[in-house]
C-alpha positions as CSV (number, residue, x, y, z in Angstrom):
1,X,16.0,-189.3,49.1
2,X,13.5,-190.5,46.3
3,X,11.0,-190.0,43.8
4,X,7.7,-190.4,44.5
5,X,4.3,-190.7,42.0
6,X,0.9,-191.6,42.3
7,X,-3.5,-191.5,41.6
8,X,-6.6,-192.2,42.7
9,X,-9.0,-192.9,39.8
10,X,-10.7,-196.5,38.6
11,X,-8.3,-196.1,36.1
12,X,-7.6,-199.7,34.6
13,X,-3.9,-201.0,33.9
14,X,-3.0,-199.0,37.4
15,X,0.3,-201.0,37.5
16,X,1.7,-199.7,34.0
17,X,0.8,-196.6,34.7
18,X,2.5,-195.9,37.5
19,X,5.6,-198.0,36.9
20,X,6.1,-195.3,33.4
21,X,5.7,-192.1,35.7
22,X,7.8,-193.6,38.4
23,X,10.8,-194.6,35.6
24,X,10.5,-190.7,34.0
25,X,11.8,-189.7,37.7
26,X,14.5,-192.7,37.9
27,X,17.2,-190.2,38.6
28,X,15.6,-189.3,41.8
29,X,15.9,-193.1,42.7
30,X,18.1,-195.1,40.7
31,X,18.4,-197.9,43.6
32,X,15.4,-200.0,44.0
33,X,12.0,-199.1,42.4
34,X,8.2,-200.3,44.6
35,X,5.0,-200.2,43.6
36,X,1.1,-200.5,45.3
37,X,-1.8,-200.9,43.4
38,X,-5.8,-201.7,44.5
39,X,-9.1,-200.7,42.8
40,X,-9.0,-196.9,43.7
41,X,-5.3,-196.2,44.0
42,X,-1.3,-196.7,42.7
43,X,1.1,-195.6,44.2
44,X,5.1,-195.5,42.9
45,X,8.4,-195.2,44.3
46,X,11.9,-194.6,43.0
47,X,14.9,-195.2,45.7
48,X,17.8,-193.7,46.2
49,X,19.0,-196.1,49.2
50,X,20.8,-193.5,52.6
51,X,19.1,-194.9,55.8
52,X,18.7,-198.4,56.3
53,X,19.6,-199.5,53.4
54,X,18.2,-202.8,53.7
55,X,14.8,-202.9,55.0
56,X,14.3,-199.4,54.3
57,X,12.3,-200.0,50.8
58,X,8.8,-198.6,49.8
59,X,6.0,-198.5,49.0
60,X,6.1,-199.3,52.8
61,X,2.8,-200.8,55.2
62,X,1.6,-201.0,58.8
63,X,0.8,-204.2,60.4
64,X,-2.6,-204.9,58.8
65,X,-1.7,-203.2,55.8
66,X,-4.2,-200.7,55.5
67,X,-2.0,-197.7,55.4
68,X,0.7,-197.5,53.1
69,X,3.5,-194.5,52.6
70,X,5.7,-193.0,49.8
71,X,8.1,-190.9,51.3
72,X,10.5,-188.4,49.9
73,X,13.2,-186.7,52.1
74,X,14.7,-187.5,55.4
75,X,13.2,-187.3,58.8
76,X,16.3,-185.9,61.5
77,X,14.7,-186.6,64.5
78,X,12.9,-190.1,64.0
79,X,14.9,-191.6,66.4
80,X,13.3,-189.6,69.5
81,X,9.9,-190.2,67.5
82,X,10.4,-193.5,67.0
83,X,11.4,-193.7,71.0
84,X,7.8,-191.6,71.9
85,X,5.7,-193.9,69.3
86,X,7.5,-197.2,71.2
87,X,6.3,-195.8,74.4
88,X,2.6,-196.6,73.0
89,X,3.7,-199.9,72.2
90,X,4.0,-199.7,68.0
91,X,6.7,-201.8,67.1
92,X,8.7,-201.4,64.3
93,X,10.6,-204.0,62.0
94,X,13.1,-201.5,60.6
95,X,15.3,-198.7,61.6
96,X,14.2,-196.1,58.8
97,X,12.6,-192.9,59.4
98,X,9.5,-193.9,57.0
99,X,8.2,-196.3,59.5
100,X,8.1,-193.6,61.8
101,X,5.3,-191.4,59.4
102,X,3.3,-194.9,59.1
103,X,3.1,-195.0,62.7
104,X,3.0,-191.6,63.5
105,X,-0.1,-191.1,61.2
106,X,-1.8,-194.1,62.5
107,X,-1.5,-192.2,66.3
108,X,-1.7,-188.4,65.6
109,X,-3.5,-188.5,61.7
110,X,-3.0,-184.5,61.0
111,X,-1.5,-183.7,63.3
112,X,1.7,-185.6,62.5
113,X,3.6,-182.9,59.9
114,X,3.9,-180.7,62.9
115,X,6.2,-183.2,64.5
116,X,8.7,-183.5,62.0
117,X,12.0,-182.3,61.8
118,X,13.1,-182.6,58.3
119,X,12.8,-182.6,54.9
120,X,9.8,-184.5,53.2
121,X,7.4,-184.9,50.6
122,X,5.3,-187.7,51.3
123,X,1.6,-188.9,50.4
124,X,-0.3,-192.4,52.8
125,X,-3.4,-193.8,51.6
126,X,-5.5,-195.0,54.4
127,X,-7.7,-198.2,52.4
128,X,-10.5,-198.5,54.7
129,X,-11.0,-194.4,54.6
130,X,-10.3,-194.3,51.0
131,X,-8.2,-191.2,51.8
132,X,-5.1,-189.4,50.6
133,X,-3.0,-187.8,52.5
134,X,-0.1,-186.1,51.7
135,X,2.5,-183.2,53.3
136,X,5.3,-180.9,52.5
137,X,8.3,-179.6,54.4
138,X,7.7,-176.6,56.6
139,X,10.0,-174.6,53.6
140,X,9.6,-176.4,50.7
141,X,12.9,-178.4,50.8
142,X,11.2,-181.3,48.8
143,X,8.8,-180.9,45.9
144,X,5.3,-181.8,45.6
145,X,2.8,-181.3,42.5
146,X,-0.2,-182.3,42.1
147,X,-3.3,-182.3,39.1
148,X,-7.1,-183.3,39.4
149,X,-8.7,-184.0,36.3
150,X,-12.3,-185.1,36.1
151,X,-12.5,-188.1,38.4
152,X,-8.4,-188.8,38.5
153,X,-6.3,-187.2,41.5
154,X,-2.4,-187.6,40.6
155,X,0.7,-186.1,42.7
156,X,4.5,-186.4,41.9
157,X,8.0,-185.4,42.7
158,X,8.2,-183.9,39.1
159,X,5.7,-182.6,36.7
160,X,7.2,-184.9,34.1
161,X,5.5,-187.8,35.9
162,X,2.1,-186.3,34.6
163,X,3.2,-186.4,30.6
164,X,3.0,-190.6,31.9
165,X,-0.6,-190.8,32.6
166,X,-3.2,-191.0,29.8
167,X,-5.8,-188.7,31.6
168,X,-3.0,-185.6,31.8
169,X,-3.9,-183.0,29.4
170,X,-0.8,-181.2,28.3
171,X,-1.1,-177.3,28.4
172,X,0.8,-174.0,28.5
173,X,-0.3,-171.5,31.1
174,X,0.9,-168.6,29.5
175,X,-0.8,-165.7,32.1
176,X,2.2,-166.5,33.8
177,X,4.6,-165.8,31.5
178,X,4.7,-162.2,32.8
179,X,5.3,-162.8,36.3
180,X,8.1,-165.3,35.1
181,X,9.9,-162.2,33.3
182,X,9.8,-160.5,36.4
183,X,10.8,-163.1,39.1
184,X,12.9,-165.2,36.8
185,X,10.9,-168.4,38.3
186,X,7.7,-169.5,38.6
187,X,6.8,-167.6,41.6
188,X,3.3,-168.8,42.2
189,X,1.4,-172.3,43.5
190,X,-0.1,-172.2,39.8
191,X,2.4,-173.6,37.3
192,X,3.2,-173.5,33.8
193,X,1.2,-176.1,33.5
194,X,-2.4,-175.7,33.1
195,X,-4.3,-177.0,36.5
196,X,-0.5,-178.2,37.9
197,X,0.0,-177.0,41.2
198,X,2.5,-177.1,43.6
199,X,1.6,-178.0,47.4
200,X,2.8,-174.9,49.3
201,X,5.3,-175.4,51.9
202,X,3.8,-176.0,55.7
203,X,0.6,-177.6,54.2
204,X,-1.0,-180.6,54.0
205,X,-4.0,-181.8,51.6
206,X,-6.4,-184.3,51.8
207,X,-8.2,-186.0,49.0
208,X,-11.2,-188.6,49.3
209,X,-14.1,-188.8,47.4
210,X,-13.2,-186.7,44.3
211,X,-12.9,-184.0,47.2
212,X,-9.9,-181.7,47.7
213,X,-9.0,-179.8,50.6
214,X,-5.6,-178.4,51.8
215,X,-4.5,-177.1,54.7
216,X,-1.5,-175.1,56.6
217,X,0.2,-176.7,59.6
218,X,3.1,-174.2,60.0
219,X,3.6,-170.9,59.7
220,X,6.5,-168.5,59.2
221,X,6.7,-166.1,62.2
222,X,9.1,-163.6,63.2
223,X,9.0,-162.5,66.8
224,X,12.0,-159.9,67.7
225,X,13.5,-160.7,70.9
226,X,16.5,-159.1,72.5
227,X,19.3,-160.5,73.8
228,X,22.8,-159.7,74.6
229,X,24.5,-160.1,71.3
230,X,27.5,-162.8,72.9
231,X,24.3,-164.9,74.3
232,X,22.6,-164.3,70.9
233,X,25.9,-165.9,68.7
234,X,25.9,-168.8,71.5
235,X,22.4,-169.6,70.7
236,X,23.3,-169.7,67.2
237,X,26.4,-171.7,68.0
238,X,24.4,-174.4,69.4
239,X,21.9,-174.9,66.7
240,X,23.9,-174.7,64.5
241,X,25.8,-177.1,65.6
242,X,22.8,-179.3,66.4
243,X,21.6,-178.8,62.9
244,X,24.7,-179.9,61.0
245,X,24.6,-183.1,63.5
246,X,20.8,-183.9,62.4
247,X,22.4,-183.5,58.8
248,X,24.9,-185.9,58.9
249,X,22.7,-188.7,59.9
250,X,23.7,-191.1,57.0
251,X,24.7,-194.9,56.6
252,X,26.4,-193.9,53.6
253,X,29.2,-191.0,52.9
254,X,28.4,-187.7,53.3
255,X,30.2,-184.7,51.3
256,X,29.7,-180.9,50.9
257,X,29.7,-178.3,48.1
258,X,32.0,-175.7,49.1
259,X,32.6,-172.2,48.0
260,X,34.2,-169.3,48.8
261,X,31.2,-167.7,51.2
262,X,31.2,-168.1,55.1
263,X,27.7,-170.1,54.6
264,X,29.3,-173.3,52.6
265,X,33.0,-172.7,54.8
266,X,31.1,-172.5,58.2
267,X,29.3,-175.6,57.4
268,X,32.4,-177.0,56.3
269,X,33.8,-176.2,59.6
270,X,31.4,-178.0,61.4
271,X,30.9,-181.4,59.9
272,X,34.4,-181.9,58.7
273,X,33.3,-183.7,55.8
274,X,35.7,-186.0,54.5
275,X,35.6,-184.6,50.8
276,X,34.5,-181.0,49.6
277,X,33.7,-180.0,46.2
278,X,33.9,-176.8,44.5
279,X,33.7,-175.6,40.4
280,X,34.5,-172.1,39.6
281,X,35.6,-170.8,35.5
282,X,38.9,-169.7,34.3
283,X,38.4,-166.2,34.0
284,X,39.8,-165.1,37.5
285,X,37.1,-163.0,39.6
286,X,34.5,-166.0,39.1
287,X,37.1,-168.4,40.5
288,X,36.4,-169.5,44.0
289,X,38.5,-172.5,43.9
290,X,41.7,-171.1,45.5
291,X,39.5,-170.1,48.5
292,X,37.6,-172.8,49.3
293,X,41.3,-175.3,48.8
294,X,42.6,-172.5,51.7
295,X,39.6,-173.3,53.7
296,X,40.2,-177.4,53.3
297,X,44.3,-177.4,53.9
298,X,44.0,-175.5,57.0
299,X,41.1,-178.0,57.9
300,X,42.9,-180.9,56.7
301,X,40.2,-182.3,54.3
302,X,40.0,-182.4,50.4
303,X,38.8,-180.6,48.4
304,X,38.1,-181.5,44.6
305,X,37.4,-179.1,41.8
306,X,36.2,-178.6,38.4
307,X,36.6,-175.2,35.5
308,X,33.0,-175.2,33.6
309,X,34.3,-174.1,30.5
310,X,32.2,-172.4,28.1
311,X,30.8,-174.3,25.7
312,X,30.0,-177.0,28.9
313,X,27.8,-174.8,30.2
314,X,25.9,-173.8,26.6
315,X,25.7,-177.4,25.9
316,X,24.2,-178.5,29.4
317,X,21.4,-175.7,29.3
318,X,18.4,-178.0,27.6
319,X,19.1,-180.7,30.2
320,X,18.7,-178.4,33.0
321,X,15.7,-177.0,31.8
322,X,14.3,-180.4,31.5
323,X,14.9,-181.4,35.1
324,X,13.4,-178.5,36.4
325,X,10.2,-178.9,34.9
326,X,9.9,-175.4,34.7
327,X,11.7,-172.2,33.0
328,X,14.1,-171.2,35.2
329,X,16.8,-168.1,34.5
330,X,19.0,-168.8,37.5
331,X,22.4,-169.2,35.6
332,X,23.5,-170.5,39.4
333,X,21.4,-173.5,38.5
334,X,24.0,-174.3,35.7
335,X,26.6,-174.2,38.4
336,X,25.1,-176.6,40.5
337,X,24.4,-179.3,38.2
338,X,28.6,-179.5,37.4
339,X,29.3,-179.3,41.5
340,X,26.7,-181.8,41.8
341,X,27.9,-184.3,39.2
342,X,31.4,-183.7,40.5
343,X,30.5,-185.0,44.1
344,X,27.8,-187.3,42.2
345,X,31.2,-189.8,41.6
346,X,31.9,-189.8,45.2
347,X,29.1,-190.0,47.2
348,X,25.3,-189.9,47.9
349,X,24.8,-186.8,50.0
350,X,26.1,-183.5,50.2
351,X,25.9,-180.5,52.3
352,X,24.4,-177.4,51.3
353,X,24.4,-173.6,52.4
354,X,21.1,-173.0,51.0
355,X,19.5,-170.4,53.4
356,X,21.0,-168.6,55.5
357,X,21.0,-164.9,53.6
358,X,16.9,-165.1,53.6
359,X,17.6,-166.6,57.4
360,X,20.4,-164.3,59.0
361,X,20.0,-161.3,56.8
362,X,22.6,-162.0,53.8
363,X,21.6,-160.0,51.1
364,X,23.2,-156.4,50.2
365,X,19.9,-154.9,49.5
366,X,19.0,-155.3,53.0
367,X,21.6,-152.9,54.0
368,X,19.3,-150.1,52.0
369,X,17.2,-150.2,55.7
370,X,20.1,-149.0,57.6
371,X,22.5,-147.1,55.2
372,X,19.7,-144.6,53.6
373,X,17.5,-143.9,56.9
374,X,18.6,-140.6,56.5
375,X,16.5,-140.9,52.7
376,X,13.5,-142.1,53.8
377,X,13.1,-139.4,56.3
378,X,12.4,-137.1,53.4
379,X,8.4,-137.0,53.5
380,X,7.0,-139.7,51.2
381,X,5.0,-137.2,48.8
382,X,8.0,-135.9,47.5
383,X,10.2,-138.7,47.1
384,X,7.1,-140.8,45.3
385,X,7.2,-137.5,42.5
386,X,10.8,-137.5,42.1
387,X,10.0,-141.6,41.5
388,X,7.6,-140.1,38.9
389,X,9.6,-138.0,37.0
390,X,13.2,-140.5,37.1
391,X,10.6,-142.9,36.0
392,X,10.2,-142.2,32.5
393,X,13.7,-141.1,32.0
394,X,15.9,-144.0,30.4
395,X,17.7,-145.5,32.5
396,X,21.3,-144.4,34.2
397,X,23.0,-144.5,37.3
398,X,21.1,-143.8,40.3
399,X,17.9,-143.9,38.6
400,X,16.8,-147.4,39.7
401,X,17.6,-145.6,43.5
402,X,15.6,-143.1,43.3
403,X,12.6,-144.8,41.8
404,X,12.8,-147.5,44.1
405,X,13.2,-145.7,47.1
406,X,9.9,-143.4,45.9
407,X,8.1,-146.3,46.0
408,X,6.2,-148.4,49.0
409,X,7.7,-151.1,49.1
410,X,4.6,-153.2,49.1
411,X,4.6,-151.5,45.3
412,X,7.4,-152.1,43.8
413,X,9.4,-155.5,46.2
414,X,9.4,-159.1,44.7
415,X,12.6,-160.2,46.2
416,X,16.7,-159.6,45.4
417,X,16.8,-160.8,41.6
418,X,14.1,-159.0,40.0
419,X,14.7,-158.8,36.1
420,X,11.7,-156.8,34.2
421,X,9.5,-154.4,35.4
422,X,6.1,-154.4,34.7
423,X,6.3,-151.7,32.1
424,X,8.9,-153.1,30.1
425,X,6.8,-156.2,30.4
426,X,4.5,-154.6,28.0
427,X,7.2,-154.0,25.2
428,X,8.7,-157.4,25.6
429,X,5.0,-159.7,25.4
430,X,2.9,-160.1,22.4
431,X,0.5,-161.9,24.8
432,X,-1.8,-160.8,27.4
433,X,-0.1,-159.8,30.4
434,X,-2.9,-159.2,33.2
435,X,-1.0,-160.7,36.3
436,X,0.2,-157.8,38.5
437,X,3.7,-159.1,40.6
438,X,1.4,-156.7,43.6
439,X,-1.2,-159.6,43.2
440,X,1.3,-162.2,43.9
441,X,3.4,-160.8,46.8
442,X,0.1,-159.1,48.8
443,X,-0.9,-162.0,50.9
444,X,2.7,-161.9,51.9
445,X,3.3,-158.2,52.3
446,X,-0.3,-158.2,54.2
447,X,0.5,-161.0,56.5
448,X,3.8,-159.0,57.4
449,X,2.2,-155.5,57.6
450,X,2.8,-154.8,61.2
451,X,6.5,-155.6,60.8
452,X,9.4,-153.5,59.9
453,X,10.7,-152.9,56.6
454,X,13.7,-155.6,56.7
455,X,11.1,-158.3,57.9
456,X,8.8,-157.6,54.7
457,X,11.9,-157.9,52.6
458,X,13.1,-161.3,54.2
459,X,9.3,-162.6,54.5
460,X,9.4,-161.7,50.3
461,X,12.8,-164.0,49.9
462,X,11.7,-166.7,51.8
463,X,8.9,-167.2,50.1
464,X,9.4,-166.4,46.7
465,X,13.5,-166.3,45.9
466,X,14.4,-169.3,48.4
467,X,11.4,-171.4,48.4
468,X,10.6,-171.0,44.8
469,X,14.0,-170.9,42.9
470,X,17.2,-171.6,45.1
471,X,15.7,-174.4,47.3
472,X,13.9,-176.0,43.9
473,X,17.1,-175.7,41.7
474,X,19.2,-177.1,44.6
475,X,16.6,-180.8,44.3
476,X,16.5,-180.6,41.1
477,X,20.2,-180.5,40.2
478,X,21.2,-182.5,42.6
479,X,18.6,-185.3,42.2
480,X,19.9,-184.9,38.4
481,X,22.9,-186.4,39.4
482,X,21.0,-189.5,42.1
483,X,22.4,-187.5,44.9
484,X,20.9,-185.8,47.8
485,X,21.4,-182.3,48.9
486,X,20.8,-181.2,52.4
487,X,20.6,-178.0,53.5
488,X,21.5,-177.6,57.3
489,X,20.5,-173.9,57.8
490,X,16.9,-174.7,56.6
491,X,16.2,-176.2,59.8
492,X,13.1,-175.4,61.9
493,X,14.8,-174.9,64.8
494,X,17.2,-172.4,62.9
495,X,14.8,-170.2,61.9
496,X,13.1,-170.1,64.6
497,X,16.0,-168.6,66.6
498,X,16.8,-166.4,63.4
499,X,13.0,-165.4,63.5
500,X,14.1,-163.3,67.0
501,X,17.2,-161.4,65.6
502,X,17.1,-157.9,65.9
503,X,17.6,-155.7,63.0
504,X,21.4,-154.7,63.9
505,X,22.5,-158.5,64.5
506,X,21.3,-158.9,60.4
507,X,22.4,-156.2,59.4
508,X,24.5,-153.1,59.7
509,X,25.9,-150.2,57.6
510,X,29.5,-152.1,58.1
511,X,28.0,-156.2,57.2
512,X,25.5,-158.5,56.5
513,X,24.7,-161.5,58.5
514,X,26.6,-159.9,61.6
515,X,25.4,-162.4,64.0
516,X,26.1,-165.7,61.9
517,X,29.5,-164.5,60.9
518,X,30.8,-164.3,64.3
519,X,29.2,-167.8,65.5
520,X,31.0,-169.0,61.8
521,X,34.3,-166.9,63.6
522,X,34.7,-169.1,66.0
523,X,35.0,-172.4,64.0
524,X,36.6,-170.7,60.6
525,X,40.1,-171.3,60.8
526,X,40.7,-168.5,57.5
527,X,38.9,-165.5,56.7
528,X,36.1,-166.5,55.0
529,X,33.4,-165.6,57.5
530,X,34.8,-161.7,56.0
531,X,33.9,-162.6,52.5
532,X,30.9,-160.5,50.6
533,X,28.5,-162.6,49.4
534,X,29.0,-164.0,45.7
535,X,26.6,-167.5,45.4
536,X,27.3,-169.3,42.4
537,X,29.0,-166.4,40.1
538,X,28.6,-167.3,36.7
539,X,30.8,-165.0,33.7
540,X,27.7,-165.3,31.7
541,X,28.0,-161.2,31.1
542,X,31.1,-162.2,29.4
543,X,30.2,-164.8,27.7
544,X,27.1,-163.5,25.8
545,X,29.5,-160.8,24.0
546,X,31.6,-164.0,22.5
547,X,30.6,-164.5,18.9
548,X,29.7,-168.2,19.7
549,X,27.2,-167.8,22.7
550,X,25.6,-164.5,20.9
551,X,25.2,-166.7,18.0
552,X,22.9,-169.1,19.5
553,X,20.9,-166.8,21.8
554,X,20.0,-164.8,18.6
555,X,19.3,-167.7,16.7
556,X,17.0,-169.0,19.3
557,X,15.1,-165.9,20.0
558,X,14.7,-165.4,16.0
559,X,12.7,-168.7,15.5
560,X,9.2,-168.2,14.0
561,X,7.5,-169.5,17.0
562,X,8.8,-167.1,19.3
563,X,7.1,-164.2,17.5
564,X,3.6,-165.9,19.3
565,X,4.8,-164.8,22.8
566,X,7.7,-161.8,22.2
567,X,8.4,-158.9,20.3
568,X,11.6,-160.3,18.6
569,X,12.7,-157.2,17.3
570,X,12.9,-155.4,21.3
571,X,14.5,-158.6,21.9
572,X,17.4,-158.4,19.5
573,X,18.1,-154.9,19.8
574,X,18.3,-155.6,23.8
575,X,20.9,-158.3,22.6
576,X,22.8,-156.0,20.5
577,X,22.8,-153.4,23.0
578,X,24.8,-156.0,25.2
579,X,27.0,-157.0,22.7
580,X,28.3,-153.8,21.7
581,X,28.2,-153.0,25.9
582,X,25.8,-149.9,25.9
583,X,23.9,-151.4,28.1
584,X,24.2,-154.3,30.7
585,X,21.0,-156.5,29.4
586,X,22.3,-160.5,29.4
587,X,20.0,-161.3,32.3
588,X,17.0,-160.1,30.3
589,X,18.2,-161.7,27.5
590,X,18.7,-164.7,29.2
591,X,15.4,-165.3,31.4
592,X,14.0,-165.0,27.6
593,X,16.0,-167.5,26.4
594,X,16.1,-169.9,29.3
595,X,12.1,-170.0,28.4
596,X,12.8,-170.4,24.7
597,X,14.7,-173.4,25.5
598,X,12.1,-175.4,27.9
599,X,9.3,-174.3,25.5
600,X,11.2,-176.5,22.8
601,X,11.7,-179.6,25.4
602,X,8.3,-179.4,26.9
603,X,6.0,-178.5,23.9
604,X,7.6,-178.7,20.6
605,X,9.4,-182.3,21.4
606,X,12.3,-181.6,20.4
607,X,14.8,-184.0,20.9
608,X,18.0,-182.6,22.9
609,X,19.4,-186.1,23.7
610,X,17.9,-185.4,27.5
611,X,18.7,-189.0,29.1
């Protein structure tokens, strides 16, 4: 796991360039730091040293030294490629897996992304083409960014690298400040940075000649197929198992973040880690500690565990918005940093169970498509008009139902978290708002149109929820801490079997995930493979209401600058609301103030004490 920067420009003084945006990303590589420079190109690399430690370093060559890799990730089956690329007599002089993309590009060019079996992020410049090329993870496991400016061409693990280079023109994007308030992310390849982009999972680009073009190598597909259901858990036994054994591919010690779920536990299960880790908070229902210590007696492991208190978790809030480059709302993200910085003094990789709700059919909402068939059956006319009508009523119980359920879901669907709708958009922003969440989901909801309802839904949370937010929170936090996070059940091979599952082996009017739990049954040895989802539960709710927190959320929000982009007034009155518990509002409040905070680091300096 690394960090990777670098441009093509006749920029002069390549080599301090790229050795300052290589050190803004040192936590993603605190090990060993490698740089390649020539007329056109410079290329930087920050180590964090897993697989052969010692011969493993980059910026890494080919024989004659005319191609040349930065690599971040981990490649779980370069061992058989290594074995096929052998077979046409390249040798190799080390036993990493980045030697394998050298060679593997010098034999198969564009072809070679589709091979991989991983995790990676990784750009190779071919000197006697004069040609970039770079890829991304079939799901978006590693980051990639990337900015064109005149005659400069720069890509790096983290937009921070950027603020580095002296052609990078600082600049909000604020049109997507409205989709932000709905999703709670970025949910788009545009960022909040003007002409920032990220590479989009599956793709690879090319870049020669002040010429840009990109290009999709992998697809996700979801082909139904039918099998009996015993046969079906097998399957998912298997690669499962097969999964967590790529995983674990390691010189060093590997570890796992544990809760109280069946996705952590059955992960757990499997690899037999030697050391779990697990935070939860004092007040009780937000506590998965006592579970996941049940999990690791009865397993015979340890388990090791840490109570975010309070004013922890306000005072950490600026450095997570730093590190992920981007407003985020996720209070999960929070969570993850502490659970990461807890195994962070123990080892260099950890387990993850990142994946398998979007995968296996996880999420409550989902259960909608089997436990209100009987709804849907009313004709769609009416049930659109009572939409109408609840509509423009304040808001109560049921309400949300039966405006949802009037609604196609192509309409009104932008995954399982979504915070404001687009009306109350309107009342919130003092700035245009033209960006309709419809415009950002359609290609998705298009390519999926033939499929049923559940399918659209999971096709929406892959995309946008995992891809966007869980799987960038779970790099960012854990590279925060110069550790790496891998996430078994985002596995090619997974999905591709989860891809087939039937609608009743997701999901059922009794459970979610009804096919993964009884694979996770079988290795379990408590009842954890029973538990109802919670991820990262965070008493945030609570904690708003407490004079201290409500304190500095409204004196955030009340700042002069803030009255560019917000109606501050709607804001506060939306916080009091929450104080006095009329209504429940924090994660409104929050996503607001989560933006507050990064516009500060990333725009208005201000100095948070960040390293």
């Amino acid at each position: 796991m690394c960090g990777i920067a670098g441009f093509v420009s006749k920029e002069k003084e390549k080599d301090k360039i790229i050795k300052k945006m290589a050190d803004r990303i040192i936590h993603r590589g605190p090990d060993q730091e490698g740089y390649y420079t020539d007329d056109l190109v410079a290329l930087g690399h920050r180590r964090l040293s897993i697989i052969d430690i010692k011969s493993g370093s980059q910026p890494m060559f080919n024989k004659d030294k005319n191609i040349v890799v930065v690599f971040n990730g981990e490649i779980y089956n370069y061992v058989e490629l290594r074995e096929e690329l052998k077979k046409l007599k390249y040798q190799f002089k080390t036993n990493c897996d980045t030697e394998v993309l050298i060679h593997g590009y010098e034999e198969w060019r564009e072809e070679l992304p589709k091979k991989l079996r991983g995790m990676f992020a990784f750009a190779i410049w071919d000197k006697r083409a004069e040609t970039l090329f770079a890829a991304r993870d079939n799901f978006g496991i590693k980051p990639f960014y990337y900015y064109q400016n005149d005659e400069t061409f720069m890509f790096a693990s983290e937009i921070k690298s950027f603020l580095e280079h002296p052609k990078f023109k600082k600049e909000l994007n604020k049109e997507i400040i409205g989709p932000y308030l709905s999703f709670s992310f970025t949910p788009t390849t545009e960022t909040f940075f003007k002409e920032v982009y990220r590479l989009d999972p599956g793709c690879y680009l090319i870049y020669k000649k002040n010429k840009l073009k990109i290009k999709r190598f992998y697809e996700i597909e979801f082909k139904e197929k039918r099998l009996d259901f015993e046969k079906t858990v097998d399957k998912i036994s298997k690669v499962m198992e097969e999964s967590v054994n790529y995983h674990l591919l390691s010189d060093v010690e590997v570890g796992s973040f544990l809760s109280s779920g069946i996705d952590s536990s059955y992960l757990v299960a499997l690899a037999k880690p030697d050391k779990t880790y697990t935070v939860g908070y004092e007040i009780s229902k937000y506590n998965e500690i006592e579970y996941a210590k049940d999990l690791t007696d009865k397993l015979g492991i340890k388990n090791i565990s840490k109570n975010i208190s309070k004013e922890e978790y306000m005072k950490i809030v600026p450095k997570i918005l730093y590190h992920m480059d981007e407003p985020s709302s996720d209070p999960a993200a929070i969570a993850l940093y502490f659970v990461a910085n807890l195994a962070s003094k123990d080892v260099k990789v950890v387990l993850s169970g990142e994946g398998a709700d979007e995968f296996f059919g996880g999420y409550n909402s989902y259960r909608e498509e089997v436990d209100l068939k009987w709804y849907n059956k009313i004709p769609y006319f009416l049930r659109h008009l009572a939409a109408i009508c609840f509509g423009i009523l304040p808001e109560f119980r049921g309400r949300n139902f039966i405006v949802r359920r009037g609604n196609k879901l192509e309409d009104d669907y932008i995954g399982v978290n979504k915070v404001f709708s687009e009306k109350e958009r309107k009342k919130v922003l003092k700035i245009k708002d033209n960006v309709k969440n419809r415009e950002i989901t359609k290609e998705i909801f298009d390519k999926y149109k033939d499929q049923d309802n559940l399918v659209k839904m999971q096709a929406i949370d892959i995309n946008f929820w995992l891809i966007k937010d869980i799987l960038q929170k779970a790099d960012r936090m854990t590279m925060a801490n110069s550790i790496e996070g891998r996430v078994p059940f985002i596995d090619k091979e997974v999905f591709k079997l989860a891809a087939t599952l039937p609608e009743d082996y997701k999901v059922t009017k009794m459970n979610t995930k009804v096919a993964l739990r009884e694979a996770a049954k079988r290795v379990i040895p408590n009842e954890s493979y029973k538990k109802k989802k919670l991820g990262f539960p965070v008493p945030l709710r609570e904690w708003i209401r407490e004079e201290d927190f409500y304190q500095e959320v409204k004196s955030t929000i009340e700042q002069d600058f803030v009255g560019e982009f917000f109606n501050q007034d709607y804001l506060l009155n939306l916080l009091e609301q929450h104080k006095k518990q009329k209504k429940d509002t924090y994660r409104k409040i929050w996503t607001v103030y989560c933006f507050i905070k990064w516009y500060e680091i990333f725009f208005l300096d201000k100095d948070y004490n960040l390293a």
